[in-house]
GUTI-795294 format. One record per residue (C-alpha): residue number from 1; x, y, z; residue in three letters. Coordinates in steps of 0.001 Angstrom, whole numbers. Layout:
N
pos	c1	c2	c3	code
NUM	X	Y	Z	ALA
...
END
This chain:
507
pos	c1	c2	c3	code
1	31170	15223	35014	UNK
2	27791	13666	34265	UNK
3	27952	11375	30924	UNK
4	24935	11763	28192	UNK
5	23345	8687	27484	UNK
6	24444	6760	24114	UNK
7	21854	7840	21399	UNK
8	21141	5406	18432	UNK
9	21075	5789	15443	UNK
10	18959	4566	12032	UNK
11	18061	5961	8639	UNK
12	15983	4192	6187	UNK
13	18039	5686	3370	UNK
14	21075	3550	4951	UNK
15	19585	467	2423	UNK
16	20476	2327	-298	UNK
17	23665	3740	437	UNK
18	25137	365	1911	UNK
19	24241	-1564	-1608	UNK
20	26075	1612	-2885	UNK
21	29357	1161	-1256	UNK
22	29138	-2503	-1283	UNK
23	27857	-3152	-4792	UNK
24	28488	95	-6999	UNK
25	28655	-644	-10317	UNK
26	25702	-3511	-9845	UNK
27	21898	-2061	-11531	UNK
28	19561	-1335	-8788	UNK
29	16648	262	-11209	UNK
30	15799	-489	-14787	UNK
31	13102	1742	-16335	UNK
32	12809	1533	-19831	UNK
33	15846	2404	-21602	UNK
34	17609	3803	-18147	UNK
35	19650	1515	-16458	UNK
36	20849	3088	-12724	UNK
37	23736	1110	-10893	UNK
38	23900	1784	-6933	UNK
39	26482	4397	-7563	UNK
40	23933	6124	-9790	UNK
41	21024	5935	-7580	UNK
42	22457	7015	-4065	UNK
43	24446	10260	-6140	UNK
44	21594	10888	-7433	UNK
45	19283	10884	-4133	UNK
46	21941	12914	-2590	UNK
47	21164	15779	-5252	UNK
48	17762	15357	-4249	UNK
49	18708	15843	-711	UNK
50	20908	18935	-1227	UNK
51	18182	20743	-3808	UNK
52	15722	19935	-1175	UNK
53	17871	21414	1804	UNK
54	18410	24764	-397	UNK
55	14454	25220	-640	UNK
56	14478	24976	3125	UNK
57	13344	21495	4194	UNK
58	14905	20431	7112	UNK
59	15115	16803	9561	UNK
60	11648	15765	10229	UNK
61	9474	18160	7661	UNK
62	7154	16669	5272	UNK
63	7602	16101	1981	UNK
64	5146	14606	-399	UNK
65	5853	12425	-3253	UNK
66	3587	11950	-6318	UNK
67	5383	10052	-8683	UNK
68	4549	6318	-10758	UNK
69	6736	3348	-11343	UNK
70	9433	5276	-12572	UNK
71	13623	5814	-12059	UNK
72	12584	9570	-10029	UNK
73	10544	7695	-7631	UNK
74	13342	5874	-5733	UNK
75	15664	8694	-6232	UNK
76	13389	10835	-4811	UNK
77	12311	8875	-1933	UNK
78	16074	8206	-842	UNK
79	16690	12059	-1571	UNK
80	13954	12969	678	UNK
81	15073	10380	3421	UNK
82	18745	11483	2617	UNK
83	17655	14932	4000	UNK
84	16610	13700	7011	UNK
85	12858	14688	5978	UNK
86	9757	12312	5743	UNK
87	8239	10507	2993	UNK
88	4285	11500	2240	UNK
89	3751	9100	-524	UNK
90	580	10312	-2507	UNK
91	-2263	7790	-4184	UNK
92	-1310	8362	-7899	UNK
93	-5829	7945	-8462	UNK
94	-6395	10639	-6170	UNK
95	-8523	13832	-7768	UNK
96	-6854	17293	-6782	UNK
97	-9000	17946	-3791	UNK
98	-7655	14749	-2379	UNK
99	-4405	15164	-2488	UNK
100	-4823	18623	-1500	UNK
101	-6730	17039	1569	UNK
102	-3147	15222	2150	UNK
103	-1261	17565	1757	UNK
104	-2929	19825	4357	UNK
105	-3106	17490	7123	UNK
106	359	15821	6733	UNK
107	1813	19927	6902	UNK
108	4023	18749	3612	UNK
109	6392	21679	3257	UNK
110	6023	20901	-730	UNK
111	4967	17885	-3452	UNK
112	7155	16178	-5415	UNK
113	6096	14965	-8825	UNK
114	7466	14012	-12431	UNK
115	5443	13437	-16001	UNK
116	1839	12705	-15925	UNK
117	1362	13961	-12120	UNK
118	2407	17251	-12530	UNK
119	-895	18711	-13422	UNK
120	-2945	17488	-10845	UNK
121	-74	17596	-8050	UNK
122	160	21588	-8920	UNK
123	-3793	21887	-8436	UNK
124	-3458	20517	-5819	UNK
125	-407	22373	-4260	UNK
126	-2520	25748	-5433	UNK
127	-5455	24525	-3132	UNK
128	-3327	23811	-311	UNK
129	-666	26780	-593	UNK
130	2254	23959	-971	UNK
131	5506	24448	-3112	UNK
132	5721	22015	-5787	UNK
133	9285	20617	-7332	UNK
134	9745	18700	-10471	UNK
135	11669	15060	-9447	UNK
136	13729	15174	-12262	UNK
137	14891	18961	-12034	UNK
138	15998	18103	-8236	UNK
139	18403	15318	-9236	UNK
140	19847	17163	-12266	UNK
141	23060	19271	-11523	UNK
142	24285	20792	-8456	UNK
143	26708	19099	-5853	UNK
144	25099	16283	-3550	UNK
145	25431	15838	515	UNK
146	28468	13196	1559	UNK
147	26134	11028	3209	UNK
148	22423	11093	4917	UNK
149	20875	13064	8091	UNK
150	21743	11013	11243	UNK
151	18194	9856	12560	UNK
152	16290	8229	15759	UNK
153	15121	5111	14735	UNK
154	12015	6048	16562	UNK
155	11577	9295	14145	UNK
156	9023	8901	11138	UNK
157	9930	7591	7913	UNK
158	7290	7947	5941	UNK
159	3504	8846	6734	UNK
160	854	6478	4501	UNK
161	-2416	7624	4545	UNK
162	-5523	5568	5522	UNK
163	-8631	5633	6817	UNK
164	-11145	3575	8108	UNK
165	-15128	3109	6967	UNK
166	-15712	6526	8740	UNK
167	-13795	9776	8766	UNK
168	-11159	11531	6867	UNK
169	-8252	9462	5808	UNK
170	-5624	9446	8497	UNK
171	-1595	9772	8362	UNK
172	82	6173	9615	UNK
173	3424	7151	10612	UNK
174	5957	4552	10151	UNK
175	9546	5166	11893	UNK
176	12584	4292	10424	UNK
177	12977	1224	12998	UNK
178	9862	-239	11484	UNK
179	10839	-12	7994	UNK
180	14420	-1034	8350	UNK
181	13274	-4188	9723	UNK
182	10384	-4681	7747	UNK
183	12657	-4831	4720	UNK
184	15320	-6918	6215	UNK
185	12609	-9285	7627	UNK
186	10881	-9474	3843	UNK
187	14342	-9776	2638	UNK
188	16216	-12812	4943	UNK
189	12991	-14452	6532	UNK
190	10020	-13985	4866	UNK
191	10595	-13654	1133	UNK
192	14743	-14976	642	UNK
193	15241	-12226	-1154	UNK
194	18321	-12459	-3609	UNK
195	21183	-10213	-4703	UNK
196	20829	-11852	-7920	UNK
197	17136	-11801	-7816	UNK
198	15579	-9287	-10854	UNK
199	12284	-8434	-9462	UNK
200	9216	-6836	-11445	UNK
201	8503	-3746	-10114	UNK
202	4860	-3360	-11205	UNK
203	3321	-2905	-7859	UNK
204	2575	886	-6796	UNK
205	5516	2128	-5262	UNK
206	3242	4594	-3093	UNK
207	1597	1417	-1867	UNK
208	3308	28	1438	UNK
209	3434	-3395	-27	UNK
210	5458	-2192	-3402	UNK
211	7821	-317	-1351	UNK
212	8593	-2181	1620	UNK
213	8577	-6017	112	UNK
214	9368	-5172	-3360	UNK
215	11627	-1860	-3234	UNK
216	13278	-1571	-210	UNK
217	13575	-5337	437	UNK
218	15369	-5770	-2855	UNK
219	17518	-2367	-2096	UNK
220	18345	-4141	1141	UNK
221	19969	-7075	-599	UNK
222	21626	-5714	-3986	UNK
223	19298	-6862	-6218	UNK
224	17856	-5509	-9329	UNK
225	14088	-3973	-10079	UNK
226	12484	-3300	-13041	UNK
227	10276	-1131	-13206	UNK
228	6631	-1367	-14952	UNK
229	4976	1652	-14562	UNK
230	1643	805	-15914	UNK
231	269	-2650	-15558	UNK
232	-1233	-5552	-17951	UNK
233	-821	-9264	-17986	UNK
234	438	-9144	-21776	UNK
235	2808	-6047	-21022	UNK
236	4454	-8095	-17678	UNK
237	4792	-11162	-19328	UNK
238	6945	-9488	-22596	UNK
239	8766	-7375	-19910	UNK
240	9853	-10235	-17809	UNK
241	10791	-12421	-20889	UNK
242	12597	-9726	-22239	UNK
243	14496	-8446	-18923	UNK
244	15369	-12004	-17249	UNK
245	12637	-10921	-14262	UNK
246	12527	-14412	-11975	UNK
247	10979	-12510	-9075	UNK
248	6960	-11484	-9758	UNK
249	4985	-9874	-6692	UNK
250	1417	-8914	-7250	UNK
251	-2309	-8678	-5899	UNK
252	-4919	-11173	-6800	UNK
253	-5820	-8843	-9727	UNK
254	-2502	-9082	-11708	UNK
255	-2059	-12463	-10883	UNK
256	-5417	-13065	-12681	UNK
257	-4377	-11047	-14823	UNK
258	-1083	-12909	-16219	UNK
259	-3190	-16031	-16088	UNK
260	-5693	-15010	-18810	UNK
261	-2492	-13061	-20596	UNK
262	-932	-16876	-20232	UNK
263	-3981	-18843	-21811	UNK
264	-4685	-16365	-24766	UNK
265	-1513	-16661	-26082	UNK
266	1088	-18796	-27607	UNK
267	3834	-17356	-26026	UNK
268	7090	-17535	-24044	UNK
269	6502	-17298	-20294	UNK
270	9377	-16150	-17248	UNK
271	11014	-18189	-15925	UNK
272	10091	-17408	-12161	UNK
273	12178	-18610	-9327	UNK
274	9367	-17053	-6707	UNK
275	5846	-15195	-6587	UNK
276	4332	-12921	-3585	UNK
277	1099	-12354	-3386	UNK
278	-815	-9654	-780	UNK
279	-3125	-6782	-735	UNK
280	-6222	-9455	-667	UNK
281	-6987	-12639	-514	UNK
282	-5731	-14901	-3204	UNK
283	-8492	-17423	-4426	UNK
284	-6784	-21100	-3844	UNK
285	-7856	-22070	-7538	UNK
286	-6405	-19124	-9005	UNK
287	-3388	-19810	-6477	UNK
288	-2981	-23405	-8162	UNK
289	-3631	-22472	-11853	UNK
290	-603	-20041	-11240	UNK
291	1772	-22010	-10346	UNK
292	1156	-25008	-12448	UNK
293	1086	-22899	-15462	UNK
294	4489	-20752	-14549	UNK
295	5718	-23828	-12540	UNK
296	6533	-21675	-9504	UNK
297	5600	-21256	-5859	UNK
298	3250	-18645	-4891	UNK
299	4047	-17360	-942	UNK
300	1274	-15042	0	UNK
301	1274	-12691	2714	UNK
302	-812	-10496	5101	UNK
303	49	-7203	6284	UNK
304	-1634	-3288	6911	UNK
305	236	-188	6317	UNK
306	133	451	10036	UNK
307	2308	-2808	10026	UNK
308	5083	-1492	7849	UNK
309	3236	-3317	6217	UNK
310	4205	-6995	6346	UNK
311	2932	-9214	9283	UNK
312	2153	-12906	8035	UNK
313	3833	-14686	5129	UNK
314	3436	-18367	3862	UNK
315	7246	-18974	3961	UNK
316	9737	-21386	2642	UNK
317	10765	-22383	6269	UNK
318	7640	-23710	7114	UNK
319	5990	-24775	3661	UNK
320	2978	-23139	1827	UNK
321	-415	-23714	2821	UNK
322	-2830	-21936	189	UNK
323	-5927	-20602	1225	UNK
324	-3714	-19236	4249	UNK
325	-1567	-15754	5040	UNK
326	927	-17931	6612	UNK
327	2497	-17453	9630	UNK
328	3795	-14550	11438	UNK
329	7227	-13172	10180	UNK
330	10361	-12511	12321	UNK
331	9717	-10537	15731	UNK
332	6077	-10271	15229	UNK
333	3304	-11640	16900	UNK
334	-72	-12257	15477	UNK
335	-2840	-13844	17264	UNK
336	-6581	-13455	17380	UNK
337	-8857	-11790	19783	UNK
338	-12556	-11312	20706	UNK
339	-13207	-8946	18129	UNK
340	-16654	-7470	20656	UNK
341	-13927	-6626	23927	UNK
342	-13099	-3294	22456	UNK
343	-11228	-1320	25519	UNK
344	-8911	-4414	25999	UNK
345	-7273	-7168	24026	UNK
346	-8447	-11000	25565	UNK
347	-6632	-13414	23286	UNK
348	-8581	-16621	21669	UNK
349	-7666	-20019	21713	UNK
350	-6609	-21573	18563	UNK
351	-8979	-22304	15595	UNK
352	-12193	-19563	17168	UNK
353	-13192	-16475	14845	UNK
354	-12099	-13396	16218	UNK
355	-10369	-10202	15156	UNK
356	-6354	-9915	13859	UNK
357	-4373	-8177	16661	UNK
358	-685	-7719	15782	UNK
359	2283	-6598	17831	UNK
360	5952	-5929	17086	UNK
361	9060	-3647	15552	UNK
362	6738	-3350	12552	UNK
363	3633	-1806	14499	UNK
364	3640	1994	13459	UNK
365	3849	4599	15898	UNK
366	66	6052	15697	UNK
367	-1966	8417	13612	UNK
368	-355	11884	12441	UNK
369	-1829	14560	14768	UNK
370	-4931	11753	16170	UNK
371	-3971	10800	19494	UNK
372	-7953	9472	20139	UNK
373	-7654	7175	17079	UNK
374	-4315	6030	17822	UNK
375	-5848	5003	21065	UNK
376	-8477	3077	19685	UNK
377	-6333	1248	17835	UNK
378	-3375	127	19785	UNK
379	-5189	-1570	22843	UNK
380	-2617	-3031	25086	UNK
381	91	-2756	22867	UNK
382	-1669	-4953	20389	UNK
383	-2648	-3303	17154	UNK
384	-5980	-4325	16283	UNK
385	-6547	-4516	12041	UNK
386	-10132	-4924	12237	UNK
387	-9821	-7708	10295	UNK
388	-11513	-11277	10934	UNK
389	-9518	-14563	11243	UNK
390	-8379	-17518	12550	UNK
391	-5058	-19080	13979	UNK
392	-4419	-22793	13716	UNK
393	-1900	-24719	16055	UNK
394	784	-24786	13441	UNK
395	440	-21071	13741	UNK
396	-1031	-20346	10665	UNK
397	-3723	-17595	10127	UNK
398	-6542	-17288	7713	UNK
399	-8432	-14103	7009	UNK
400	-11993	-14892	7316	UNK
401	-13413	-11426	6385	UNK
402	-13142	-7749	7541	UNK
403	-14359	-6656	10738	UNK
404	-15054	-3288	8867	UNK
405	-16551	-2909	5148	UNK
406	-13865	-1626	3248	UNK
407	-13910	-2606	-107	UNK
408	-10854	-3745	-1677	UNK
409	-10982	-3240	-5412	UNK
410	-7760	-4457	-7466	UNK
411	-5615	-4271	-4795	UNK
412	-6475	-977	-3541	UNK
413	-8818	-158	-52	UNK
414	-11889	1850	-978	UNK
415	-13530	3314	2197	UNK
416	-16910	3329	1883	UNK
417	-18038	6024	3909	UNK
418	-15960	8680	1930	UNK
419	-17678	7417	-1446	UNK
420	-21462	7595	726	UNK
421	-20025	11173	1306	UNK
422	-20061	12543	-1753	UNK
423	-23006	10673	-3065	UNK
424	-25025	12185	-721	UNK
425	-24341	15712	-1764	UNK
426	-25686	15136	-5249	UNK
427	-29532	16341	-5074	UNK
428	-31574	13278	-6239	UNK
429	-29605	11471	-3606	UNK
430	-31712	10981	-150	UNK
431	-30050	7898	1606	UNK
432	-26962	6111	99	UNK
433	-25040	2806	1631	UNK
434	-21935	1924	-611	UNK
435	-20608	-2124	-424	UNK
436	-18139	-4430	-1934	UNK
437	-19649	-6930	-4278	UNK
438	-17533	-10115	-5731	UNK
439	-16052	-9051	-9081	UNK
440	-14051	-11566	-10881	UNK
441	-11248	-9364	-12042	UNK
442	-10975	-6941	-9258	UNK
443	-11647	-9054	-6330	UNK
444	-14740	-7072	-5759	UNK
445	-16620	-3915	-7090	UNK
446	-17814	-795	-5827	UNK
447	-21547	-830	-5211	UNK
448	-23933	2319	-4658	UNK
449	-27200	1452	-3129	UNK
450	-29350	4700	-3203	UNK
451	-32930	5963	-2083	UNK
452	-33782	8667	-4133	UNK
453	-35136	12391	-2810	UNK
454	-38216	12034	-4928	UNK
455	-39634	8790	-5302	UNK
456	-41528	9797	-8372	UNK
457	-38475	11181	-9978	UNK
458	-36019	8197	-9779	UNK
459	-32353	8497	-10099	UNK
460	-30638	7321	-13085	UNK
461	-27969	5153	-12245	UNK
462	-25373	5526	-15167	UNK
463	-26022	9141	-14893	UNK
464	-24797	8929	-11357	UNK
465	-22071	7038	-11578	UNK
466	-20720	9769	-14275	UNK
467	-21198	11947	-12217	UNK
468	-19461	10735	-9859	UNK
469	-16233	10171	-11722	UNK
470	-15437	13678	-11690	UNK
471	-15559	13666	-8006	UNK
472	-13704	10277	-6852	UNK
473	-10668	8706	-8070	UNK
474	-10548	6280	-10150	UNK
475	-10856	3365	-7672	UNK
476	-13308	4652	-5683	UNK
477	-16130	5757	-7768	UNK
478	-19271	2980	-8310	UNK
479	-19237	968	-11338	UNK
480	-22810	-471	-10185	UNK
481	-25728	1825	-8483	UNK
482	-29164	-171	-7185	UNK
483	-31829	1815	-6908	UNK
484	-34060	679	-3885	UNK
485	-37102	2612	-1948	UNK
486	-35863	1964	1678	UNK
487	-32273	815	3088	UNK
488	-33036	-2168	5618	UNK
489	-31616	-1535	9350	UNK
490	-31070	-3120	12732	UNK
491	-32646	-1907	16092	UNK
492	-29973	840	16550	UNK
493	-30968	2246	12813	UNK
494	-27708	900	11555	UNK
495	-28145	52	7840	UNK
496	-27605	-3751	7623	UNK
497	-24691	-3659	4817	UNK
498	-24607	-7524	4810	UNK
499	-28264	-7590	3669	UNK
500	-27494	-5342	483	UNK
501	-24401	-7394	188	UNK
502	-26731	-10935	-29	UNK
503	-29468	-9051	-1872	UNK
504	-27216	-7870	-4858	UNK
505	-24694	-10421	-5005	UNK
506	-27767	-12747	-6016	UNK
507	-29087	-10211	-8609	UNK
END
């Protein structure tokens, strides 16, 4: 009698229901006033998981979650993972038609959302003929499953949406293998996470870098998270006073943020046994000033949300070195390749330019439904991030710049190509090249550079960019439009973005 072959096992929602049997009466999530042990959080996920079943999700449907820095948004996450389902988390900026856009191609079988979300997340639902379900009405009452859906560790997790500087954003799938180990890698290698650590959760927990190195890595270890659902240096520095927070992570932004929060006034600051830094690059001075003034360490990392996302972290192993993403992180290799040999990966010898190629358990397994792009970017079983660097002989890697333009503004990518899309559609609007320019609170800015359709009429700028705010989300939209009379371009037509970048970061 033949035998089947042994089948493993591995569900993301495991992190929370191991701190729950191991550390029940312990508090997992602060937010506000609500205080949820372990115990609390996985009974209430389960609800989630048996309201969900009863409206017919099933293992491996799509289920999209729209909800801020709140208590719902890890019950609902472990709910939906509980059922054996998949995590769409949705950009809380987004504009109806957006989401709507995400909700369509990820085939979500319904939207999840709580308190300020709920209007746009049921326009959105409308447009795209999706049910919609309140988080807090899915926890509330009912019985709740004994335990999670058994799942392949090579099934999706959760599905972040990108995109690239052309095209319509694209659906990373992430299996549960890659973020199981990507938050047990932050937790014992990269970032020595603590079961007595009380981390600030003020990072987007949509984001890959809130919920992987600040969510699930402190799930994965016991500890506690408090939540901040809406970001401001003097806001974070009361909360983490007030709450005993000794574990901050942040983008450049909030770190700047704190500092000037810090300097204006005579107060009390947290006592903070470690900072992580991502989502750009951290400017070394800013780097310094940080940790002299909260006399900590700041560890910053490098990662994609193809890569789970973490790939690179300055660690405590092998010292800090500002002005460097450290060095790769357990089971992952990052080198650098010649960013012009396309169809093939031909690694560089240490300290050369070229482009970030990554491979590893955290490398995701390819765009939802987009086998050709998938293609293009896993080359030899090397991802490659598009991204510019350098690798020293230590091993540690510097991002020089982006192979690509996006724009990262606070924290957040901006892909300039959607933003040239719908500036083009408005009528006094004949040519339009968008770019990041240096911004000393958001890392950099959104630029419009525009031709106009009649060169006798003009185009207004701030009536453009208000325009334009009804259109974009919040991030995306341009604070700053230059009006010019011709775009300059290569041979091949291409319009040379790095000459609008020179021209106007000079003006």
């Amino acid at each position: 009698m033949p035998v089947s072959a042994p089948h493993a096992t591995l569900s993301l929602a495991a992190i929370v229901a191991e701190s729950a049997r191991k550390y029940p009466h312990d508090v997992a999530v602060v937010d506000g006033d609500t205080r949820l042990t372990y115990r609390d959080l996985w009974d209430r996920a389960r609800r989630v998981a048996a309201a969900l079943h009863e409206q017919g999700v099933r293992p491996g449907d799509r289920v999209a979650l729209m909800i801020g820095n709140v208590a719902e948004f890890p019950v609902v996450y472990f709910g939906i993972l509980a059922a054996g389902a998949v995590v769409v988390p949705v950009h809380l900026l987004l504009t109806a038609t957006e989401v709507a856009y995400v909700l369509r191609d990820s085939e979500a079988k319904l939207i999840v959302c709580h308190g300020p979300t709920t209007e746009v997340a049921i326009l959105a639902a409308d447009e795209a003929g999706v049910a919609v379900a309140a988080g807090g009405a899915l926890s509330e009452g009912g019985t709740a499953t004994v335990g999670y859906e058994s799942r392949s560790p090579e099934d999706a997790a959760v599905v972040f949406y990108t995109s690239g500087t052309t095209g319509a954003p694209k659906g990373a799938v992430l299996t549960h293998l890659n973020m199981v180990l990507n938050a047990t890698v932050s937790a014992l290698d990269a970032n020595d996470v603590r079961k007595s650590d009380i981390v600030l959760g003020c990072l987007p927990l949509f984001h890959a870098f809130g919920q992987t190195a600040t969510m699930n890595a402190a799930f994965r270890m016991g500890a506690t998270i408090v939540l901040l659902p809406r970001f401001s240096g003097d806001t974070a520095i009361e909360m983490m006073v007030r709450k005993g927070v000794d574990v901050f992570h942040g983008v450049p932004t909030m770190y700047i943020a704190l500092l000037d929060a810090a300097r204006a006034a005579d107060c009390a600051l947290p006592s903070l046994r470690t900072c992580i830094s991502g989502g750009a690059s951290l400017p070394v001075n800013v780097l310094d000033e940080f940790a002299a003034t909260f006399a900590t360490t700041v560890y910053e990392g490098y990662g994609l949300s193809e890569t789970a996302p973490v790939a690179c972290a300055n660690q405590a192993a092998f010292g800090t070195r500002p002005g460097t993403v450290g060095r790769p992180v357990w089971g992952v290799d990052v080198e650098i390749a010649d960013p012009e040999r396309e169809l093939t990966v031909e690694l560089l010898p240490d300290g050369e330019v070229g482009e970030i190629v990554i491979r590893g358990h955290n490398i995701f397994a390819g765009y939802l439904n987009r086998p050709d792009a998938t293609a293009e970017a896993v080359v030899d079983g090397w991802f490659r991030t598009g991204d510019l660097g350098t690798k020293d002989a230590e091993g540690f890697v510097t991002v020089v710049d982006r192979k690509k333009d996006v724009i990262i503004r606070g924290g957040f990518n901006v892909y300039p190509r959607e933003v040239e899309d719908v500036l083009s559609t408005h009528p006094a609007v004949s040519q339009v090249a968008v770019i990041g320019l240096p911004d000393a609170t958001r890392g950099e800015e959104v630029c419009a550079v525009v031709v106009p359709a009649d060169p006798t009429a003009g185009i207004d700028p701030t009536t453009l960019i208000e325009w334009s705010r009804s259109r974009l989300a919040k991030h995306k939209y341009p604070r700053q439009v230059h009006v010019v009379d011709v775009l300059p371009t290569g041979p091949s037509h291409k319009v040379l973005k790095r000459e609008l970048r020179e021209t106007f970061s000079r003006s």
